[in-house]
C-alpha positions as CSV (number, residue, x, y, z in Angstrom):
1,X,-3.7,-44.5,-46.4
2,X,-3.3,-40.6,-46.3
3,X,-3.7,-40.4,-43.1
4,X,-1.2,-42.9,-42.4
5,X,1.1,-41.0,-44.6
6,X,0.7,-38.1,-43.1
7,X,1.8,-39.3,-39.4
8,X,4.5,-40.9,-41.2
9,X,6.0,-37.9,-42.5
10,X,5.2,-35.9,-39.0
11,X,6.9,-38.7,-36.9
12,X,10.2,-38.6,-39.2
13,X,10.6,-34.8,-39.1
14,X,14.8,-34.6,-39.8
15,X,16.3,-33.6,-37.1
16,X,19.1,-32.3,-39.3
17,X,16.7,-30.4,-41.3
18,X,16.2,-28.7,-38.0
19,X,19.8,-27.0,-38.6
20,X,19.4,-23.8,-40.8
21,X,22.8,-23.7,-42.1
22,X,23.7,-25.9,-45.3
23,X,27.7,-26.1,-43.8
24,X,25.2,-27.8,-40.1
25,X,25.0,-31.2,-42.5
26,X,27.1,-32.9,-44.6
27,X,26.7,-36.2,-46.2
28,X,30.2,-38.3,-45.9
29,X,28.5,-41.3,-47.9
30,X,26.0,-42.0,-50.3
31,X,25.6,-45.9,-49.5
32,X,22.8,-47.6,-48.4
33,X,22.3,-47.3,-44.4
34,X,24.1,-50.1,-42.4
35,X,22.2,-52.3,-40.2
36,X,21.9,-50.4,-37.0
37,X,20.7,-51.7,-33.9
38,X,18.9,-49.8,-30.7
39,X,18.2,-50.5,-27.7
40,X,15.2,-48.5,-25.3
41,X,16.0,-49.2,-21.1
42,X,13.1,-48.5,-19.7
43,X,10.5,-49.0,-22.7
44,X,7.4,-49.8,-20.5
45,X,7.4,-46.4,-19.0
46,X,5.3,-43.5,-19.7
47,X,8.5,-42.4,-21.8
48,X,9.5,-45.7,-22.9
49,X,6.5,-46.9,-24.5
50,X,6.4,-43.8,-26.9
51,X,9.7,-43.5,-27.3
52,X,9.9,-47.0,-28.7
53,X,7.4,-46.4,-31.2
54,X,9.0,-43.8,-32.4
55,X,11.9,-45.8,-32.8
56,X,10.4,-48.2,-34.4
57,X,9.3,-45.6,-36.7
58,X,12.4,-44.6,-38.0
59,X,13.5,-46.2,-41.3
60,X,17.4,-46.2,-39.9
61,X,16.9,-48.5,-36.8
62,X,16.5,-52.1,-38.4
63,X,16.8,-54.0,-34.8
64,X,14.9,-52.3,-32.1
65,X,15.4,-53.7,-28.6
66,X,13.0,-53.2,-25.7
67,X,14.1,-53.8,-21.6
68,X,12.6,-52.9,-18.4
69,X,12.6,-54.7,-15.4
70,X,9.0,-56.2,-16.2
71,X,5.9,-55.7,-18.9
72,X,8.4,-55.2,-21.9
73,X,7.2,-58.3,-23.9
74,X,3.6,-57.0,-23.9
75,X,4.9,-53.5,-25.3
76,X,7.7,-55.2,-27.5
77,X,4.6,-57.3,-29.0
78,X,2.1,-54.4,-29.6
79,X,5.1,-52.2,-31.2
80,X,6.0,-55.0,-33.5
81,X,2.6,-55.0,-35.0
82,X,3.5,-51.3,-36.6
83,X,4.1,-52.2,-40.6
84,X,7.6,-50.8,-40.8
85,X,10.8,-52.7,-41.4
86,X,12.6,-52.9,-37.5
87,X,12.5,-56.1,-35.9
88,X,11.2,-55.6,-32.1
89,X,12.4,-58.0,-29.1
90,X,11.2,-57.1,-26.1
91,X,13.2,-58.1,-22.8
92,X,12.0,-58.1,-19.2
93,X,14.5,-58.4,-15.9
94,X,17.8,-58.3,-15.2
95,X,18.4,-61.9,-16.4
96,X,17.9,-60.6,-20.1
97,X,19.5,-57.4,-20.0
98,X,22.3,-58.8,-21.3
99,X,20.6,-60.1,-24.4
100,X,18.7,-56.8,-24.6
101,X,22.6,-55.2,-24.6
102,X,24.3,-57.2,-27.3
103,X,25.0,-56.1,-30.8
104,X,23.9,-52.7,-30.0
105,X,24.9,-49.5,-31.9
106,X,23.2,-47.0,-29.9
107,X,21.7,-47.4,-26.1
108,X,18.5,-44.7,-24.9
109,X,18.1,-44.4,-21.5
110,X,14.7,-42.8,-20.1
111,X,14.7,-45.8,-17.1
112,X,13.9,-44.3,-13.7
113,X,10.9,-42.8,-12.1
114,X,9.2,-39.7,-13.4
115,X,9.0,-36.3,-11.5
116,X,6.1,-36.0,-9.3
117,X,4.3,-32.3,-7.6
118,X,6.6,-31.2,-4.9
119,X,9.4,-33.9,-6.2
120,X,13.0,-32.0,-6.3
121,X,15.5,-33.3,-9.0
122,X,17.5,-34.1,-5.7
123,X,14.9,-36.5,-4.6
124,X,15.0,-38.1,-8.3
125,X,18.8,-38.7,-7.9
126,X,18.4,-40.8,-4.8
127,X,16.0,-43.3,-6.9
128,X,17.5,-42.8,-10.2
129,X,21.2,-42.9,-9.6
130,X,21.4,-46.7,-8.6
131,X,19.4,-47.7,-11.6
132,X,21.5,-45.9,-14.0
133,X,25.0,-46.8,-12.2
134,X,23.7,-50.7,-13.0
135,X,22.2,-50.0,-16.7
136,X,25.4,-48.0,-17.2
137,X,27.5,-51.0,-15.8
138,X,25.5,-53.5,-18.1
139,X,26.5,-51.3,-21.2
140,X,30.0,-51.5,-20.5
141,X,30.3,-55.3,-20.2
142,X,27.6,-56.1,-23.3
143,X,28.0,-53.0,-25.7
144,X,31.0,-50.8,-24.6
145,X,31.3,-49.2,-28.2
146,X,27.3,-48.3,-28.6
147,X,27.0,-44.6,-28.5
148,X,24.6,-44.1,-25.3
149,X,22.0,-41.3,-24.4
150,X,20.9,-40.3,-21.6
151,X,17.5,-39.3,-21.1
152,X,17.2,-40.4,-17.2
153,X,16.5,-37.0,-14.7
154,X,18.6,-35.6,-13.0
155,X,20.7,-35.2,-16.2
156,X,23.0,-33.4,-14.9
157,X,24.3,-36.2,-12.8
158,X,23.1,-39.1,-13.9
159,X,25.9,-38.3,-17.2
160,X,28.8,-37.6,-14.7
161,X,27.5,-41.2,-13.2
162,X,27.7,-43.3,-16.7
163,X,30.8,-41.6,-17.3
164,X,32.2,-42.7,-13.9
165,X,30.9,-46.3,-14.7
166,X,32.7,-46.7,-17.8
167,X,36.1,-44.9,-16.2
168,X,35.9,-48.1,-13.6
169,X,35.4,-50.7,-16.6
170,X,37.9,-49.3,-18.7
171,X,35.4,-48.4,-21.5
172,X,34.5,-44.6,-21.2
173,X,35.3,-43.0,-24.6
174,X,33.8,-38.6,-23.8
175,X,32.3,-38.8,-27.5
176,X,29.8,-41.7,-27.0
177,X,28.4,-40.6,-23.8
178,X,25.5,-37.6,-24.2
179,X,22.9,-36.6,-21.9
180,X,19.7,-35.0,-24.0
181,X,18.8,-32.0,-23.7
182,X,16.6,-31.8,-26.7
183,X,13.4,-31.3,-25.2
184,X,14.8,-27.9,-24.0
185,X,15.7,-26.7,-27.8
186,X,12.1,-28.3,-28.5
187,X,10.6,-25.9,-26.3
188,X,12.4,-23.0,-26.9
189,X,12.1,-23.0,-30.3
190,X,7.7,-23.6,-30.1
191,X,7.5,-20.5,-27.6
192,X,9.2,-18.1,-29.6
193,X,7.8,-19.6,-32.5
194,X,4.0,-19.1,-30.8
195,X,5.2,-15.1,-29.3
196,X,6.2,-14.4,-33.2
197,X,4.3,-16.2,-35.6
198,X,7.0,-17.8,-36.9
199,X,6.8,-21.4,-38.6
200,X,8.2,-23.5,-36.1
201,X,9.7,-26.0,-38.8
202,X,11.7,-22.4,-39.6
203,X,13.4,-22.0,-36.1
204,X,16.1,-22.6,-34.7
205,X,17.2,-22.0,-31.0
206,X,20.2,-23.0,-29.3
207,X,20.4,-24.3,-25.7
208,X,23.2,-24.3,-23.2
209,X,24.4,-25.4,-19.9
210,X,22.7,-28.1,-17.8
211,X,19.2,-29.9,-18.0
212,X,17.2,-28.4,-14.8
213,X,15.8,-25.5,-13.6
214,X,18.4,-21.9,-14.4
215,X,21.1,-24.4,-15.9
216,X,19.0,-24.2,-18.8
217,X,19.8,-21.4,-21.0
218,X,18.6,-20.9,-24.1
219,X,20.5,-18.6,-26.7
220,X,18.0,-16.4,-28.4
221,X,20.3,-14.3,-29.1
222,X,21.5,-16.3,-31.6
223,X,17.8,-17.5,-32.8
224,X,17.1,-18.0,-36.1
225,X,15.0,-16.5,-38.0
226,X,16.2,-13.4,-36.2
227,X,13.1,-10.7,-34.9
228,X,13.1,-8.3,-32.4
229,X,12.6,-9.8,-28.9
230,X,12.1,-6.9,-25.8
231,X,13.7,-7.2,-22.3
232,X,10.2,-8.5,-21.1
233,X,10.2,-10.8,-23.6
234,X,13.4,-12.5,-23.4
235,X,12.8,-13.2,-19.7
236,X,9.6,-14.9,-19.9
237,X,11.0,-17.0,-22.7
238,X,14.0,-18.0,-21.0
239,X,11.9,-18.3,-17.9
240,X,9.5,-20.6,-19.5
241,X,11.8,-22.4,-21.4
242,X,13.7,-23.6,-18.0
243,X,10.0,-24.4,-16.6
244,X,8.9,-26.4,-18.7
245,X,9.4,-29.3,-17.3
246,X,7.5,-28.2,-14.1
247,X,4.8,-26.9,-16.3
248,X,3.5,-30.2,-17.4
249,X,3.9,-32.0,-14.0
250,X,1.4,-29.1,-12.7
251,X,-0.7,-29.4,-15.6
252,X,-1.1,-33.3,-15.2
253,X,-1.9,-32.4,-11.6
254,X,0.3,-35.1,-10.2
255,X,-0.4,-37.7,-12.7
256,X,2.6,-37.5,-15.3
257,X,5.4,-35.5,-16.3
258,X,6.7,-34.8,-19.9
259,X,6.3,-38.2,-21.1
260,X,4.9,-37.2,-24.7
261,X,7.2,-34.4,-25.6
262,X,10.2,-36.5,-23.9
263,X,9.8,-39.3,-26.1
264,X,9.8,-36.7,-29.5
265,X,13.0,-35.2,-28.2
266,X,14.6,-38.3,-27.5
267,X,13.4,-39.7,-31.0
268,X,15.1,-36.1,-32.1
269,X,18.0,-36.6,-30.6
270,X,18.5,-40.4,-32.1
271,X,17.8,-40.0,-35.1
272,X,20.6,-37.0,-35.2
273,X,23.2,-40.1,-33.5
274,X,22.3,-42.8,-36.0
275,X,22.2,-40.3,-39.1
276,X,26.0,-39.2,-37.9
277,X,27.2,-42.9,-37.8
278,X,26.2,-43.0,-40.9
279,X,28.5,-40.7,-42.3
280,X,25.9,-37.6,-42.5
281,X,27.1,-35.0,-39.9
282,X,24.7,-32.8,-38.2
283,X,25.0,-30.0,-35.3
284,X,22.5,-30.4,-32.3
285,X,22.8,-29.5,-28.4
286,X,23.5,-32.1,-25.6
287,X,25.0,-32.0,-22.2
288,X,28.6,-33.5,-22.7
289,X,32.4,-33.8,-21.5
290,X,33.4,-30.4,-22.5
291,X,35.9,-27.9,-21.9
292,X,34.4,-24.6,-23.1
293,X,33.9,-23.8,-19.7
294,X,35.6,-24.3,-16.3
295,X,32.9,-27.5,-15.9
296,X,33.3,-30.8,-17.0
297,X,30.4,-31.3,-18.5
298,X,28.2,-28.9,-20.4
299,X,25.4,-28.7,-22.8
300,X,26.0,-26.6,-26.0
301,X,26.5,-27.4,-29.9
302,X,28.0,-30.3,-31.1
303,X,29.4,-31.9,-34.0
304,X,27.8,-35.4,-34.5
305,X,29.8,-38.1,-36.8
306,X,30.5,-41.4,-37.3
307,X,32.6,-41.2,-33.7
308,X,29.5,-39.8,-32.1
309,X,31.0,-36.2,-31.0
310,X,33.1,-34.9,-33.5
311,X,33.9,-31.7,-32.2
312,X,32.1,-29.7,-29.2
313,X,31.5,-25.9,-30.7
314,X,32.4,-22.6,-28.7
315,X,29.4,-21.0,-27.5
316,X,29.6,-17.7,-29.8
317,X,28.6,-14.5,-28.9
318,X,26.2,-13.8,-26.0
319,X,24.1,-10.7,-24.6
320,X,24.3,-9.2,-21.4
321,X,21.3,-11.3,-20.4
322,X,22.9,-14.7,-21.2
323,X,26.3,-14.0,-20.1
324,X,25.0,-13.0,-16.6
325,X,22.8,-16.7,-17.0
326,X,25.9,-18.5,-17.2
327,X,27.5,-17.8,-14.6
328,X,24.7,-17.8,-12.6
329,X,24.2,-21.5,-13.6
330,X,27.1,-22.8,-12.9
331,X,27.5,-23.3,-9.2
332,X,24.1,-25.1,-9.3
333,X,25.6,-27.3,-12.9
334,X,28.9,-28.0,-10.7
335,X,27.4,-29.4,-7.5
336,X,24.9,-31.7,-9.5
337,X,28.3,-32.8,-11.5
338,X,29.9,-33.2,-8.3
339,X,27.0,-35.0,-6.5
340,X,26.8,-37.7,-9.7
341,X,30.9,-38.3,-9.7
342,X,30.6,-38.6,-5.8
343,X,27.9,-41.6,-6.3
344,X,30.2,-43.4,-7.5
345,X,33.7,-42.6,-6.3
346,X,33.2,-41.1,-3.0
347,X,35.4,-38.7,-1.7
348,X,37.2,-39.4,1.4
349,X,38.5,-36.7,3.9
């Protein structure tokens, strides 16, 4: 029973806890949670699966829905065993996404096929575009108000695709749509936890721009708690911080990519949704429509709330270091925008 405790409290770390600053979260109401229904596309993958648990775990989910385009209602039935309060359905093909769709508050997305040795994020788009142009197109006939993240690589085009989607069905509202880019904040904040001795549950890092390779740039600059970082330091940080991602694919020596740590960011990142439509605002990072900078879509601090994005915040102060980064990012961040709007409106000349 301890033990089981102790997992429990693990698994439900607050993502608004996360946020050092007491003006970060504020509680709009005091009432009992609503009803809140989630669905996982793509919950019989190596993300999925997790990822679902996870859900499952969370007190504020109360209807968990599980699709993929075949073994869901195996995982659906093992997940429903867990002793905590969420219903679990478990849908398989495209004849029950609908079904899968309906009701729903809030919509994860970690369909598509993982990153294999050698794989670019370009090859990834070619496979995972077309399934997330149909999931996206499912959403906005079933559940065009459900707040929808987007955990499906490459991020930084497959969110300029679901926006594009919705644009055609007349449903695309910029606040509900976020791509999620927590497991780049995740990562930042354990290595320069692990270089300082610093209690990770203590740290705070901010991440900006895109969701691959140098579009990743984390702010620690603006880390909290504050220590002295060296030139040397900072660049191996940053470096492995927008690696990460390759990292594990290397280490799982063609076998995997971030599955595990995927499916805890994504958890992250949902709970921080669901917690805002429930009136308790909190400030996190994802890859949005933005106008901070001359791109369309950008990843940097937001304001979460009952809407979903309450306010996108302006990036603050930078160093020398970072403001070179982002510019250097954003040619790379604007052709993968461009390449995702182009899937689905083509430009003609």
């Amino acid at each position: 029973m301890a033990a089981r405790r102790s997992v429990a409290v693990l698994l439900k770390r607050s993502v608004v806890s996360a946020a050092k600053s007491p003006a970060q979260t504020r509680c709009i109401s005091s009432s009992s949670s609503p009803r809140r229904k989630v669905a996982v596309l793509g919950a019989a993958g190596g993300i999925g699966q997790p990822l679902g648990l996870l859900m499952k775990l969370n007190p504020l989910v109360t209807d968990l829905s599980l699709y993929d385009i075949a073994g869901t209602p195996g995982v659906a039935a093992d997940i429903s065993h867990v002793d905590t309060t969420a219903t679990v359905e478990g849908f398989a093909g495209e004849a029950d996404l609908a079904k899968a769709l309906k009701g729903c508050d809030l919509v994860i997305i970690p369909a598509g096929v993982p990153r294999k040795p050698g794989m670019t994020r370009d090859d990834l788009f070619k496979i995972n575009a077309g399934i997330v142009k149909g999931l996206c197109t499912a959403i906005a006939e079933h559940c065009p108000g459900a707040l929808v993240n987007m955990i499906s690589n490459p991020v930084n085009s497959t969110v300029p695709i679901a926006a594009e989607v919705f644009k055609l069905h007349g449903t695309y509202d910029s606040r509900k749509l976020f791509g999620v880019t927590t497991l780049d904040v995740v990562r930042a904040r354990t290595f320069y936890s692990v270089l300082k001795g610093l209690p990770v549950r203590e740290v705070n890092v901010p991440v900006v721009g895109g969701h691959a390779g140098i579009t990743i740039l984390p702010l620690f600059s603006q880390a909290s708690p504050k220590v002295q970082l060296t030139d040397e330091e900072i660049e191996a940080l940053t470096k492995r911080t927008q690696d990460g991602g390759t990292e594990v694919v290397q280490a799982k020596a063609g076998k995997g990519s971030a599955t595990l740590s995927m499916a805890y960011a994504g958890a992250l990142f949902a709970e921080a949704c669901l917690k805002g439509l429930n009136g308790v605002e909190n400030i996190q990072c994802s890859y949005v429509a933005s106008d901070i900078t001359n791109l369309p879509f950008f990843s940097s601090k937001v304001r979460l709330g009952r809407n979903g994005v309450e306010e996108v915040l302006e990036l603050g102060s930078l160093s020398d270091y970072e403001q070179k980064g982002l510019e250097a990012l954003k040619e790379e961040l604007q052709s993968s925008i461009q390449k995702g709007l182009d899937f689905v409106k083509p430009q003609h000349t």
